[in-house]
DSSP file (Angstrom, degrees, kcal/mol; ACC not computed):
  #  RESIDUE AA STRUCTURE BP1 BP2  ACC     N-H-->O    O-->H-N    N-H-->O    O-->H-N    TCO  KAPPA ALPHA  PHI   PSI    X-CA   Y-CA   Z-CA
    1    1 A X              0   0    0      0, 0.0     2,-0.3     0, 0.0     7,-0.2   0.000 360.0 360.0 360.0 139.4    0.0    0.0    0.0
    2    2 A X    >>> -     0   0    0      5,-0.5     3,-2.4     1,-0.1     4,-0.9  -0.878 360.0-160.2-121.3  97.2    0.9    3.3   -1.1
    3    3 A X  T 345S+     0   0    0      1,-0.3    -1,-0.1    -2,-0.3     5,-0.1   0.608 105.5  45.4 -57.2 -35.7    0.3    7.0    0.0
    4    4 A X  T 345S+     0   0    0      1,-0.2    -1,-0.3     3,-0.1     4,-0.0   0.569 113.9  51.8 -90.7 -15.9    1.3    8.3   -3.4
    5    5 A X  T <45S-     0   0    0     -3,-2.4    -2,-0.2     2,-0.1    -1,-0.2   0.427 100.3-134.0 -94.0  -3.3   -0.8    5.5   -5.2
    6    6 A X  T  <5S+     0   0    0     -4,-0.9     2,-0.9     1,-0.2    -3,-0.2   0.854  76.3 114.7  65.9   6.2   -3.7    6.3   -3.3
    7    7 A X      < +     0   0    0     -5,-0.8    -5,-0.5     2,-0.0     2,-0.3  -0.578  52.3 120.7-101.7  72.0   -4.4    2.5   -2.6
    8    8 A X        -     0   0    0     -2,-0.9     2,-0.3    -7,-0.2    -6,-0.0  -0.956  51.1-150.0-145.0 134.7   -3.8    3.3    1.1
    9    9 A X        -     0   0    0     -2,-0.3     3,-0.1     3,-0.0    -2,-0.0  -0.984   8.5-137.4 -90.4 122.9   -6.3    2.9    4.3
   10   10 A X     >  -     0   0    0     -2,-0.3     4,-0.8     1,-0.2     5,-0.1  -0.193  21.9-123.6 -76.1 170.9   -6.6    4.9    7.6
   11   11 A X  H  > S+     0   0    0      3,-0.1     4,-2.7     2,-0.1    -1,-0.2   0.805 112.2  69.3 -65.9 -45.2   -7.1    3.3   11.2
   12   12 A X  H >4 S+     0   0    0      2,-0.2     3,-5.3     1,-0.2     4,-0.2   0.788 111.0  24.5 -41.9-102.5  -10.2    5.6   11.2
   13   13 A X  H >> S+     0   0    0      1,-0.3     4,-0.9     2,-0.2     3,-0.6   0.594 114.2  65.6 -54.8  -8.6  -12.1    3.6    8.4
   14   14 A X  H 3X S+     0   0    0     -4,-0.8     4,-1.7     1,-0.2     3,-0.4   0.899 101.6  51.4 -51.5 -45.3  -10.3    0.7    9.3
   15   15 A X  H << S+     0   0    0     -3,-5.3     5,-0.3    -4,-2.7    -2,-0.2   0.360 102.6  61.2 -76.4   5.4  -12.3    1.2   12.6
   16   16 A X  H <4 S+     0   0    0     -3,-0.6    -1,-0.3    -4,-0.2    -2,-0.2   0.706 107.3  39.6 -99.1 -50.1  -15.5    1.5   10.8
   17   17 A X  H  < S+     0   0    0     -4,-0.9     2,-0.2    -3,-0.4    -2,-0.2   0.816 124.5  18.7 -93.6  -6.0  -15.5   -1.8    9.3
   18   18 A X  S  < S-     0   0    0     -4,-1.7     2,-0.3    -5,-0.0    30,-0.0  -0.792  88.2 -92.1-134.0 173.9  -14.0   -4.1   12.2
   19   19 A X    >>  -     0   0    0     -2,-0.2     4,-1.5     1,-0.1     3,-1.0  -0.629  30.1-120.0 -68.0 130.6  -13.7   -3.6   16.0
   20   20 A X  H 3> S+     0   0    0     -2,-0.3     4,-1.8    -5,-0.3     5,-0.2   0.812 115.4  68.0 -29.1 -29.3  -10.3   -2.0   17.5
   21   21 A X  H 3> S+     0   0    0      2,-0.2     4,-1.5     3,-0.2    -1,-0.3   0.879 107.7  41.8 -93.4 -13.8   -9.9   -5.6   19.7
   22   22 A X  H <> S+     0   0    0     -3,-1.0     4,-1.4     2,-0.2     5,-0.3   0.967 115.6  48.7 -73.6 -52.1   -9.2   -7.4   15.6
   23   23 A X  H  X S+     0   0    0     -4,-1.5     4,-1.3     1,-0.2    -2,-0.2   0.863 110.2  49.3 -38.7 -42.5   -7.2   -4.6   14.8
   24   24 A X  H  X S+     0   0    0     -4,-1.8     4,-1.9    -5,-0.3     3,-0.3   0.901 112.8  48.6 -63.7 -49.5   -5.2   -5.0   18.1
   25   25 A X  H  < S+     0   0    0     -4,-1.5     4,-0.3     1,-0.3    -1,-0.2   0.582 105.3  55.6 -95.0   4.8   -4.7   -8.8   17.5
   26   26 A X  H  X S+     0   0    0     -4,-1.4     4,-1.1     2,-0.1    -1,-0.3   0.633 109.6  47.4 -90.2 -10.1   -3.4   -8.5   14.0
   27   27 A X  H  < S+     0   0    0     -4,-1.3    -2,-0.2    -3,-0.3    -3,-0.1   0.869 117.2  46.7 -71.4 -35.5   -0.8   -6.1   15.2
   28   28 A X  T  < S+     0   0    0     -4,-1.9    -2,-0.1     1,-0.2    -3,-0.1   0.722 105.6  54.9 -71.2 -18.1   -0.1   -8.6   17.9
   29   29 A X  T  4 S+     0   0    0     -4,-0.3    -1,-0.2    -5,-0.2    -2,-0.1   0.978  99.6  78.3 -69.7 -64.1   -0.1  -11.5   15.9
   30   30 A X  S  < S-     0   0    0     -4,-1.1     2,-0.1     1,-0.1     6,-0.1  -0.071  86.0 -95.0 -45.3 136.3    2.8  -10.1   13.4
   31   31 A X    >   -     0   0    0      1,-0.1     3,-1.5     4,-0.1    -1,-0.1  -0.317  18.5-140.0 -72.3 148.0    6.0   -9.8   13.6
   32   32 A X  T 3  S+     0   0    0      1,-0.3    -1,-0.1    -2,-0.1     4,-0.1   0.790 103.1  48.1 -73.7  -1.9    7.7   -6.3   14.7
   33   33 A X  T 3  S+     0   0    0      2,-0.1     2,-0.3    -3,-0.0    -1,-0.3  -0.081  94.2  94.2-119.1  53.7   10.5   -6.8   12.1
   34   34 A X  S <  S-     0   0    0     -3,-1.5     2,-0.2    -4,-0.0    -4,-0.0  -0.837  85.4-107.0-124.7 170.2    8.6   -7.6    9.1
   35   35 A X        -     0   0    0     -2,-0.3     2,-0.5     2,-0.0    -4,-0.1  -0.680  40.9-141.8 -93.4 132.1    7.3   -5.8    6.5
   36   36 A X        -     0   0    0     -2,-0.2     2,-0.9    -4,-0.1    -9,-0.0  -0.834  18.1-174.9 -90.9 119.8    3.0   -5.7    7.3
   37   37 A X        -     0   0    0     -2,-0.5     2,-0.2     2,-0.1    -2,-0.0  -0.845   7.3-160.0-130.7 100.7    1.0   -6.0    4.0
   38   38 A X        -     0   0    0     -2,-0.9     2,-0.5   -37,-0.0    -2,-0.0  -0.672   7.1-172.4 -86.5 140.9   -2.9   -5.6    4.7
   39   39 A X     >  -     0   0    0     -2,-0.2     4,-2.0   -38,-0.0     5,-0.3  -1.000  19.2-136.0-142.9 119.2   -5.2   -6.9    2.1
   40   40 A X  T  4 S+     0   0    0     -2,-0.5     4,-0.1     1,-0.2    -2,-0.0   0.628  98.1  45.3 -37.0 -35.7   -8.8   -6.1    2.4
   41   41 A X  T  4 S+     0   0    0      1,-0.1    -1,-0.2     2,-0.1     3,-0.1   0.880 130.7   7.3-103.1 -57.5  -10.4   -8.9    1.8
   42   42 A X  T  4 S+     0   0    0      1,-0.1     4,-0.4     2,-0.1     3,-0.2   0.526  93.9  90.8-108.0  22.5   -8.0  -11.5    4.0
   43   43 A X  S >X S+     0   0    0     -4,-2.0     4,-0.9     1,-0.2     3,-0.6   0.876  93.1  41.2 -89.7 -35.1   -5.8  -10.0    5.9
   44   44 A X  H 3> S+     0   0    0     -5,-0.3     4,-0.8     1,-0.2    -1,-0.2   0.410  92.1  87.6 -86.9   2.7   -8.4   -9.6    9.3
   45   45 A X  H 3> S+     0   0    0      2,-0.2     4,-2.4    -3,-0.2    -1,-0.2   0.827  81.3  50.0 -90.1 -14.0   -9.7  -12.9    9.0
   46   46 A X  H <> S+     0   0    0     -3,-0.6     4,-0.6    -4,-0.4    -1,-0.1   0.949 115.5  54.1 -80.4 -31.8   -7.1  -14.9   11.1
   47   47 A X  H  X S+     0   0    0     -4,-0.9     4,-0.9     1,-0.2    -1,-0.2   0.620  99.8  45.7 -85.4   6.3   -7.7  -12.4   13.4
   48   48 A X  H  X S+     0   0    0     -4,-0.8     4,-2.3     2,-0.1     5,-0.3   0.715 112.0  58.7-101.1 -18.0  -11.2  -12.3   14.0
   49   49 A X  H  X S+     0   0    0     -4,-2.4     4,-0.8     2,-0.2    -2,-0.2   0.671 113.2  47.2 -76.3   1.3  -11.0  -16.8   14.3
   50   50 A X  H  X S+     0   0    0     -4,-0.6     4,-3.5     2,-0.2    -1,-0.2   0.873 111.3  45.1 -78.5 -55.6   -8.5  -16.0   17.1
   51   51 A X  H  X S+     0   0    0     -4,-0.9     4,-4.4     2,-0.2     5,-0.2   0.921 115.9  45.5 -68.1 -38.9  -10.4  -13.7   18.6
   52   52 A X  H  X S+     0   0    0     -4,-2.3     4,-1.9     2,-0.2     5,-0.4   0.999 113.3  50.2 -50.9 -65.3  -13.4  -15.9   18.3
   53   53 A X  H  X S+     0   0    0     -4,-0.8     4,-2.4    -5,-0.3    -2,-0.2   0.819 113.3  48.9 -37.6 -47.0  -11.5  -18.9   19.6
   54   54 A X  H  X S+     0   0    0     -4,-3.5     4,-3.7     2,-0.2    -1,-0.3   0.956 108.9  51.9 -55.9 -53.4  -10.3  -16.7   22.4
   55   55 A X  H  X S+     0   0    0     -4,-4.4     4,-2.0     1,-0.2    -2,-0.2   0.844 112.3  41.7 -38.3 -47.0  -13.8  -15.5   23.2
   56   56 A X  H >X S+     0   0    0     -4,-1.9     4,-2.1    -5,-0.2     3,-0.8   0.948 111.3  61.6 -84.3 -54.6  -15.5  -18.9   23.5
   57   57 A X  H 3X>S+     0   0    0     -4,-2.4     4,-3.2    -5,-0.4     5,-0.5   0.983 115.8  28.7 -66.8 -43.0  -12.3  -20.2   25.5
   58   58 A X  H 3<5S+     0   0    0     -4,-3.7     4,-0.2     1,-0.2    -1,-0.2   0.717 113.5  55.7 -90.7   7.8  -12.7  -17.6   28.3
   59   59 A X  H <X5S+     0   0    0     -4,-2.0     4,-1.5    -3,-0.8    -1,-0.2   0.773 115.4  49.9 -92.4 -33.7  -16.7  -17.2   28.3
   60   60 A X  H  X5S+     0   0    0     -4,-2.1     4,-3.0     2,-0.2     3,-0.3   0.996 113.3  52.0 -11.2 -74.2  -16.0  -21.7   28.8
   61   61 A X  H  X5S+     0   0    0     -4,-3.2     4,-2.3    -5,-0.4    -1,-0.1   0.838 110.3  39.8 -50.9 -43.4  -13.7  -20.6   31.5
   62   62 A X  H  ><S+     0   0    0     -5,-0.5     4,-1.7    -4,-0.2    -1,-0.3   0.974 111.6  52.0 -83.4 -28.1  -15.9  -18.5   33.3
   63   63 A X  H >< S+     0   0    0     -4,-1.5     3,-1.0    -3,-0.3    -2,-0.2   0.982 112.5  52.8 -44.6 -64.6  -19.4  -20.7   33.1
   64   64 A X  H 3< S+     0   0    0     -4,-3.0    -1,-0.2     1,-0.3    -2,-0.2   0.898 107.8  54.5 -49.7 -51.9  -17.0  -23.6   34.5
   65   65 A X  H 3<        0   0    0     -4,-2.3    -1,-0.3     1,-0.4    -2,-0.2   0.771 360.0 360.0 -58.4 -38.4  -16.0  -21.2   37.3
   66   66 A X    <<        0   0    0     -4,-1.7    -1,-0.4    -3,-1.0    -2,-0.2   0.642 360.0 360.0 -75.1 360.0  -19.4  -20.3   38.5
């Protein structure tokens, strides 16, 4: 993605189409010394089945707990 090509996204409208906690766990997910190349269409999906996968393990966690 390029600022001078115009094929470029903000975090603003980023934040429009997904929540801040997928955004959060594809930065966490990558590594900090590689190059990050977001692609609309798959780049958020491994992080939203993580985040699902997370969700369902600690709403588990907490039902067993009660």
């Amino acid at each position: 993605m390029s600022k001078s090509l115009k094929n470029f996204i903000t975090i603003k409208e980023l934040l429009k189409l997904v929540p801040a906690r997928i955004i959060k766990l594809y930065f966490l997910i990558h590594r900090y010394d590689v190059i990050l190349n977001y692609d609309p269409e798959n780049s958020l999906k491994e992080s939203e089945k993580k985040d699902k996968r997370y969700r369902n393990f600690f709403g588990t966690l907490k039902a067993s707990i009660r």
